[in-house]
C-alpha positions in Angstrom: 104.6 102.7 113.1 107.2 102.1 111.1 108.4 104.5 108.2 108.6 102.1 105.6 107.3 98.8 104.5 110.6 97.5 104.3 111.0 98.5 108.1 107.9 96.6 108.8 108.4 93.3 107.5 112.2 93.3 109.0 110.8 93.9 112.8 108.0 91.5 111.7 109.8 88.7 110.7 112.3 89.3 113.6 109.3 89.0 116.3 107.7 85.8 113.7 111.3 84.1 114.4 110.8 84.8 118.4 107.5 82.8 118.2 108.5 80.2 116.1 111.9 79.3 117.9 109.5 78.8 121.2 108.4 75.6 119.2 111.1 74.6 117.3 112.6 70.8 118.8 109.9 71.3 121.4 107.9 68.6 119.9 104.9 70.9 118.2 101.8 69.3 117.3 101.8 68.6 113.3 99.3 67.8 110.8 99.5 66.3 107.3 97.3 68.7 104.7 98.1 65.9 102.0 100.5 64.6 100.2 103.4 64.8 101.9 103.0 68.4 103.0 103.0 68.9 107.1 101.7 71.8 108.9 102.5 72.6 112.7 101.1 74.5 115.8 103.9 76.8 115.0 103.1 77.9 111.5 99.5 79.0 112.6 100.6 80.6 115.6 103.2 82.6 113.2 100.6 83.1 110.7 98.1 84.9 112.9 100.9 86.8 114.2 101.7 87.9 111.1 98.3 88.7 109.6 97.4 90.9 113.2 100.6 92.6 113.5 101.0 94.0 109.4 97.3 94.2 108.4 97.3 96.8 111.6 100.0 98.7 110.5 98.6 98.5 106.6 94.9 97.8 106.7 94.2 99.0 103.2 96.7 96.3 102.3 95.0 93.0 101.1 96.6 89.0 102.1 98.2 86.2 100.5 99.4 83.8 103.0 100.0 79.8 103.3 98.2 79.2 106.1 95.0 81.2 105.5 92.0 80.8 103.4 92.1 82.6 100.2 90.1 86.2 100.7 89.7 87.4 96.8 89.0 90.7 97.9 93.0 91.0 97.9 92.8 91.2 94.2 91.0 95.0 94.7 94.4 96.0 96.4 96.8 98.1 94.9 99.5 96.2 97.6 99.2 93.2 98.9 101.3 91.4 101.8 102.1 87.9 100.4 103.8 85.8 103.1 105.0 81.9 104.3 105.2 81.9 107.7 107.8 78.6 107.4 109.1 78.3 104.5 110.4 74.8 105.2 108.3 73.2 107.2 109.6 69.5 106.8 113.0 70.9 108.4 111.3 72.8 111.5 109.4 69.0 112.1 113.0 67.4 111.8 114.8 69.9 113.7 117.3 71.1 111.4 118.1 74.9 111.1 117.5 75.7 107.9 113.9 77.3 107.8 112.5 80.9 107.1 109.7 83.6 107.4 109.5 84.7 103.6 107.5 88.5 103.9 107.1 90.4 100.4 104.8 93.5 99.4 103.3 93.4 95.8 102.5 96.3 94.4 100.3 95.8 91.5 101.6 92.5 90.5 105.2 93.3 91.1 107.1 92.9 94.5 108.9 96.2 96.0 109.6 94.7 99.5 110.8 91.5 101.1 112.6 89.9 103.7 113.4 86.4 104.5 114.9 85.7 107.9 116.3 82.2 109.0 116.3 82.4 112.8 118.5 79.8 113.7 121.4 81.3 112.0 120.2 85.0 112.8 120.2 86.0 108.9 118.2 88.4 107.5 118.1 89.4 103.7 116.1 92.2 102.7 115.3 94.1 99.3 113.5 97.0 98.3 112.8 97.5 94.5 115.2 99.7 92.9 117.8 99.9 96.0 119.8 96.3 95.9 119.7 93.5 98.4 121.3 93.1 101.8 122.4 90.2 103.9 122.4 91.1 107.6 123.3 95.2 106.1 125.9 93.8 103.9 125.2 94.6 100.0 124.4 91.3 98.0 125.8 90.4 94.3 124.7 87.2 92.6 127.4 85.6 90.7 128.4 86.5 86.8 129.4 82.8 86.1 129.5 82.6 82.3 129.1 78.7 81.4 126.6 76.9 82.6 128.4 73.5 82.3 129.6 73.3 85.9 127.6 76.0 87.3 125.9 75.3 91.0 122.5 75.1 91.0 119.9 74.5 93.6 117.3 72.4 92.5 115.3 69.2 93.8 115.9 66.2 92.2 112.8 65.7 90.1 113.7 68.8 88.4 116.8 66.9 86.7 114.6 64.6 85.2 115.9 63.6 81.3 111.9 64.3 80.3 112.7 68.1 81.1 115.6 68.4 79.1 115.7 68.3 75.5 119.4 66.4 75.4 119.2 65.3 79.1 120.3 67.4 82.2 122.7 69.8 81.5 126.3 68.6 83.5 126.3 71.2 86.1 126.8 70.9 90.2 123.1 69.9 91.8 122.1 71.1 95.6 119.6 71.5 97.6 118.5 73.5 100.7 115.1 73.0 102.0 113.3 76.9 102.1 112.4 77.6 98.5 112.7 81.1 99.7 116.3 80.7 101.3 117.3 79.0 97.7 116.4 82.1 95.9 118.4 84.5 98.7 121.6 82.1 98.5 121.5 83.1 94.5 121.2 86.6 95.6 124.3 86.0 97.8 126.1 84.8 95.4 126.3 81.1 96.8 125.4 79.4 93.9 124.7 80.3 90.4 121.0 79.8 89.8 118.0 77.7 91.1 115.4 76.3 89.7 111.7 74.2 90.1 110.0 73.2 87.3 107.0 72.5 88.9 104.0 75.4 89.9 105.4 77.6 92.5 103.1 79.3 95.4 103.5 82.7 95.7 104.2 82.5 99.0 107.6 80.6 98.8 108.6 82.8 96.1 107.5 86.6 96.2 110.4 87.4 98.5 113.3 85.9 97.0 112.5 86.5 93.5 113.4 90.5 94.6 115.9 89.5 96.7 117.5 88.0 93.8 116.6 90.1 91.2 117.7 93.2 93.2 121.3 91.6 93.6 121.6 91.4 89.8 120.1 87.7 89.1 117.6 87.4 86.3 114.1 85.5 87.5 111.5 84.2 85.3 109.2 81.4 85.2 110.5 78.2 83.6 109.2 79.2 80.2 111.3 82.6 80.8 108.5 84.8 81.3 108.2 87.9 83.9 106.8 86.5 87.3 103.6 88.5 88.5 102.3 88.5 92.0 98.8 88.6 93.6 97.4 86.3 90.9 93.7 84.5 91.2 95.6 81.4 91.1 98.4 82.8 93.5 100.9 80.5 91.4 103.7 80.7 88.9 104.5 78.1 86.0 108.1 77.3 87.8 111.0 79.7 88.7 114.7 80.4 87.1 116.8 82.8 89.6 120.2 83.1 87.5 122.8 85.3 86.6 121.9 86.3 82.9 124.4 83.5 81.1 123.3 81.0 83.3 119.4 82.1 83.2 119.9 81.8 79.1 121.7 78.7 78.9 119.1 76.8 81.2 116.4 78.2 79.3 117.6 76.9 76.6 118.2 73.6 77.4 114.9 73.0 79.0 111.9 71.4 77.0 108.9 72.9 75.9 106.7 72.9 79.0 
């Protein structure tokens, strides 16, 4: 057994990015769960895999995942494994590369381990509370851009809508990468300045980067700039802000009242 949870979730998401790769552009079956939001053969075989392989290495852990029905016995646990086993599903259908395994421990309300692995590219980001973030080993740093006018920010588009602003979008340098949770790790990389979604986030697409990130020096709040807690009835957050702390503050700011 692995020493530490941190241990765990890295071999975990490595063997979770084995399965998944076995379906990937090999023409999985896919379902639509509504609105615009597949699901595929792979995901569930990923999920399963990752609900038998941690839950025996932790059984007096309790589960948050995506693909599996809500068990509110989890909130009785002092940790809690809260995982997306694709974080960018619509990208795996497609074929492109740019998908993840997002794996975080809460502890009481408040993540101390994560990982996100991409497969395809073979990157792994990892964070334990209080010890920094790491791409593949290397030590992560998010960016100390000052103004936010020109800053890079990953976003969807509906988030740039004029009704969210109180003087209209803010003139700064709009991407997008599918994986909510590979969003929040390029921040923690240093990639881009901040990221943002105004709409309620799952836990699941978020637990993992939001320590990632903050562990690398970003600040991370919900959109109204309030601490994020974990393992919620609701498993949801009002939105997400992943920034260095001028950028962070000068998005707040120029967001509405939600």
């Amino acid at each position: 057994m692995p020493e530490t949870d941190l241990a765990l979730l890295e071999e975990t998401a490595r063997e979770a990015g084995e399965i998944a790769r076995s379906f990937w552009r090999e023409d999985p079956q896919v379902w639509d769960k509504g609105g615009d939001d597949p699901v595929t053969e792979a995901d569930f075989a990923v999920d399963t895999h990752l609900k038998t392989r941690l839950l025996a290495a932790r059984p007096d852990y309790g589960w948050v995942s995506e693909e599996t029905a809500d068990d509110m016995a989890r909130l009785d646990r002092e940790r809690v494994f809260i995982v997306d086993p694709i974080d960018g599903t619509r990208a795996f259908v497609a074929g492109e590369p740019t998908w993840a395994h997002s794996l975080a421990i809460a502890e009481n309300g408040r993540i101390i381990a994560a990982c996100v692995y991409l497969p395809v590219h073979d990157k792994l980001y990892t964070a334990r509370l209080g010890n920094g973030a790491t791409l593949n080993g290397a030590t992560l740093m998010a960016t100390t851009t000052e103004a936010l006018d020109g800053a890079s920010v990953l976003s969807p588009k509906v988030s740039f809508r004029p009704e969210f602003w109180t003087d209209g979008p803010p003139p700064v340098k709009r991407h997008f990468r599918p994986s909510l949770a590979y969003r929040m790790s390029l921040v923690a990389e240093g990639r881009f300045d901040a990221m943002i979604t105004l709409r309620p986030a799952w836990e699941w697409d978020i637990a993992a980067g939001a320590l990632l990130a903050t562990e690398a020096g970003a600040t991370v709040t919900d959109r109204a700039g309030k601490p994020l807690t974990f393992n919620s009835p609701a498993r949801q957050t009002a939105g997400v802000i992943a920034a260095g702390q001028a950028v962070h503050g000068g998005l707040l700011s120029a967001l509405a009242p939600a």
